[in-house]
C-alpha positions in Angstrom: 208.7 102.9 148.6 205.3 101.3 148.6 202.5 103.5 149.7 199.5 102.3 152.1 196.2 103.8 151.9 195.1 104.3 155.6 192.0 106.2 154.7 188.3 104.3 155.1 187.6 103.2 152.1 185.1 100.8 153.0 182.6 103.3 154.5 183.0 105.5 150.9 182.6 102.1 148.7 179.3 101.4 150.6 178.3 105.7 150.3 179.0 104.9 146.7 176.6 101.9 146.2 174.2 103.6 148.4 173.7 106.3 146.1 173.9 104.0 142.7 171.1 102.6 144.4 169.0 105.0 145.0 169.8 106.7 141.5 168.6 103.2 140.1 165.3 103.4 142.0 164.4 106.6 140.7 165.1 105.6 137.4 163.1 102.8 137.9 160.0 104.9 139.1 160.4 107.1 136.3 160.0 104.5 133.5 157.2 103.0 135.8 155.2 106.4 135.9 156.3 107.0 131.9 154.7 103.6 131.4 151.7 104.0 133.3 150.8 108.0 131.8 151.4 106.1 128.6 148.9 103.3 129.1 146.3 105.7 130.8 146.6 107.9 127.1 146.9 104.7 125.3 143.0 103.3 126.8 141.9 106.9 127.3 142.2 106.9 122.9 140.8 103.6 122.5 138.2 104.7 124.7 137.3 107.7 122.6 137.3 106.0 119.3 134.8 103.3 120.5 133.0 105.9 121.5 133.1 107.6 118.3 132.2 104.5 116.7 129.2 104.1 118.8 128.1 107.1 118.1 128.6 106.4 114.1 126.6 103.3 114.4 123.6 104.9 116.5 123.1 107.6 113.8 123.8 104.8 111.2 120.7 102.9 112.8 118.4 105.9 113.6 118.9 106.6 109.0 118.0 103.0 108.3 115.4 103.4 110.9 113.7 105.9 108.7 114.2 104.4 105.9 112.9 101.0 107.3 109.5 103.5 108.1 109.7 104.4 104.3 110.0 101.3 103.5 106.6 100.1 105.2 105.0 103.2 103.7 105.8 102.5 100.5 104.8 98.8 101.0 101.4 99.9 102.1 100.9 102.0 99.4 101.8 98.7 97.2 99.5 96.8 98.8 97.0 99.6 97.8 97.7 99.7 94.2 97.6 96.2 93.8 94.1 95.8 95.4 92.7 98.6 93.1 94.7 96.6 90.1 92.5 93.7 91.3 89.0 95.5 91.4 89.8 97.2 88.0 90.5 93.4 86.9 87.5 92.1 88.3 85.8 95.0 86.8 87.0 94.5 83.4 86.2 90.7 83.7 82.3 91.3 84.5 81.6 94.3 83.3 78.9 92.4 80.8 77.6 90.4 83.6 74.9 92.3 84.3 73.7 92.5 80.9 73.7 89.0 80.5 71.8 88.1 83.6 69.1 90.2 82.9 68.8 88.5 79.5 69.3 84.7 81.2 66.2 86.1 83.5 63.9 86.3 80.8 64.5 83.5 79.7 64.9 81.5 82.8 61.3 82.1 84.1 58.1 80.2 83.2 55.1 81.8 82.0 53.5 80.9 85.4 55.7 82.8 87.4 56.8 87.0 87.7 59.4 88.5 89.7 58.7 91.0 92.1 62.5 92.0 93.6 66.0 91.4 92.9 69.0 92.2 95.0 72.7 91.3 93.9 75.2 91.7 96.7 78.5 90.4 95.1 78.1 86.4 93.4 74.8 85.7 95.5 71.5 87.0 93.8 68.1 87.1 96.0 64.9 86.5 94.0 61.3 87.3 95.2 58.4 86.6 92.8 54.9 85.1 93.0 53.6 82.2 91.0 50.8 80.1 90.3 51.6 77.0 91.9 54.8 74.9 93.5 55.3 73.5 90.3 55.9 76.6 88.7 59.1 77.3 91.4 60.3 73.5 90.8 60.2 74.8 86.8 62.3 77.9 87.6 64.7 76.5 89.7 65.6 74.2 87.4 65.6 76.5 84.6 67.9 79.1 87.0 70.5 75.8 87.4 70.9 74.8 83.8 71.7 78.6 82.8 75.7 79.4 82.2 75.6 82.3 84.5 73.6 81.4 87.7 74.5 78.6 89.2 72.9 76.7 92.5 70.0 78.1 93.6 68.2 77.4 97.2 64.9 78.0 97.9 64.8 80.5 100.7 60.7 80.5 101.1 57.4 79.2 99.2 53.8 80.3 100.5 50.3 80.4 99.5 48.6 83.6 100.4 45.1 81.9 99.3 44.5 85.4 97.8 41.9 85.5 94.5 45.0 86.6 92.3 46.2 84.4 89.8 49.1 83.8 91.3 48.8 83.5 95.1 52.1 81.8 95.8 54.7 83.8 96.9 58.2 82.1 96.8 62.1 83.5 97.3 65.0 81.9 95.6 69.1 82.8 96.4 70.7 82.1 93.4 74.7 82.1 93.0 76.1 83.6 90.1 78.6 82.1 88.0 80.6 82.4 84.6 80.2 80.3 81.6 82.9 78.0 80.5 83.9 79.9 77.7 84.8 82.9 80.0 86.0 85.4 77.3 82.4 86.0 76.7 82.4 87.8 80.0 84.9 90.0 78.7 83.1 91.1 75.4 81.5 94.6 75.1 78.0 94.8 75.1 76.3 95.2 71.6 74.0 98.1 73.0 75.4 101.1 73.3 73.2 102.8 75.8 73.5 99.5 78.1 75.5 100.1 81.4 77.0 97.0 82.8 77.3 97.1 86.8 80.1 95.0 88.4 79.5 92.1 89.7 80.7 93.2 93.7 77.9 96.1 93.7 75.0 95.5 95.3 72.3 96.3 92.9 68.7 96.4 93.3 65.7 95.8 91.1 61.9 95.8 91.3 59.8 94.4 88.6 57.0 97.0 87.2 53.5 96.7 88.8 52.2 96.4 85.0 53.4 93.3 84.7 51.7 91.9 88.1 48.0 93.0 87.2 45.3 91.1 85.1 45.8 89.6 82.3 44.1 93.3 80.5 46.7 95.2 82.8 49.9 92.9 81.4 48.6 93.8 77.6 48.5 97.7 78.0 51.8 97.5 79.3 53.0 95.9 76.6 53.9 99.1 74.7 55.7 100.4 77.4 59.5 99.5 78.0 60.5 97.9 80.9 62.8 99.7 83.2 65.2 98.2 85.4 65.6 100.8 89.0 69.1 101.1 90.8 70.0 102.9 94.0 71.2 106.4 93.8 75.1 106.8 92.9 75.2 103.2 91.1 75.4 103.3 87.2 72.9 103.5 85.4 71.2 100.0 84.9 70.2 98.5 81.6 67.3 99.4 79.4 65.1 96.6 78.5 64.0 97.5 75.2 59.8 97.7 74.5 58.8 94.0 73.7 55.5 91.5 75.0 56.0 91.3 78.7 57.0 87.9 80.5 54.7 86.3 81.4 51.5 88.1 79.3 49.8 85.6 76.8 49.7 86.0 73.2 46.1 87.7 73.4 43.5 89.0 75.7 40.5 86.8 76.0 38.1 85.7 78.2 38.5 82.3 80.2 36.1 81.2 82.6 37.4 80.6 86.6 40.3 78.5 86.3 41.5 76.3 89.3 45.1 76.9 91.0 46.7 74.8 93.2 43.1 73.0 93.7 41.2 75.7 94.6 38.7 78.2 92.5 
């Protein structure tokens, strides 16, 4: 006997799917809200380790910072040593220089003519003297230009003071100092022990001994004396002249009757 299902089975079928349904939308949800609390953690890490690599990098910069500062100290004090290697140089090269322009002096000026002042301030040389005529500059400037260590020399002043003196002309001369060619005498050690050689970048000042500006009686009393070279006070000691006949004193006192310079009596 066949059997007939008379119950609603339509209304339970659709009951069914309803709740299929809605069991599927919750699932869904629930991976949704597992996938976003995943991605939130995910960027919430990366987040953290950029930040912990900033933070790496910042204290990485603030050490090379200080060591950039260390850097630049250590630079300056480079710079320093270097400098003084080259003043100890220059030193070294011209530490005769002195001795051999006070020889090239003596030798440079005519008989006519005495130095009064001398002032070195690094390779320029300033010359005061008095003379007996024009002639006698033109004669020393040209014996100043052919020596190996002074060079060009300019004529700063020339004038007559029409005094009685023997040598009424007063004249100033800036000389530059310069090596000779064969520059390893420069280098050499002076012969005299008790000679002190100032460097060339001093500024050095000298004044010629009245003795040697007086009368011609005046010139040969002071030619036992030595001739002493002055400095300023904390420079080394300047060189010793040793005791010889003075400049520009003649052989022997006599007596000469007047004598005319530059035309006059």
């Amino acid at each position: 006997m066949a059997r007939i299902n008379l119950l609603p089975w339509r209304a339970e079928r659709r009951k069914q799917r309803e709740r299929e349904f809605y069991i599927q939308l919750g699932m869904a949800f629930a991976a949704a809200l597992v996938v976003l609390i995943g991605w939130n953690l995910w960027m919430t890490a990366r987040i953290d380790n950029q930040n912990d690599r900033n933070s790496y990098l910042t204290s990485e910069i603030a050490q090379l910072d200080v060591r950039l500062a260390k850097i630049k100290d250590l630079e300056k004090v480079r710079d320093g040593l270097l400098q003084r290697k080259q003043i100890i140089e220059q030193l070294q090269a011209n530490r005769s220089q002195m001795v051999h322009l006070f020889d090239e002096m003596v030798k440079t000026i005519p008989g006519s003519a005495r130095l009064t002042a001398m002032k070195q301030s690094g390779d320029a040389l300033s010359l005061d003297g008095v003379s007996q005529s024009n002639t006698s500059v033109a004669d020393y400037m040209r014996n100043v230009e052919t020596s190996p260590w002074m060079g060009h020399v300019d004529l700063r002043k020339t004038e007559n003071m029409h005094d009685a003196s023997r040598m009424p002309y007063v004249f100033g001369l800036d000389v530059r100092l310069r090596k000779p060619a064969d520059s390893s005498e420069a280098t050499d050690t002076p012969a005299s022990g008790n000679a002190a050689v100032a460097p060339a970048g001093a500024s050095t000042t000298a004044t010629v001994p009245t003795a040697l500006s007086g009368p011609v009686a005046d010139m040969t009393k002071a030619a036992a004396a030595p001739t002493a070279v002055t400095a300023p006070a904390g420079a080394a000691p300047a060189a010793t002249l040793p005791a010889a006949t003075p400049v520009n004193a003649p052989a022997a006192p006599r007596p000469t009757p007047a004598t005319t310079v530059g035309g006059k009596p």
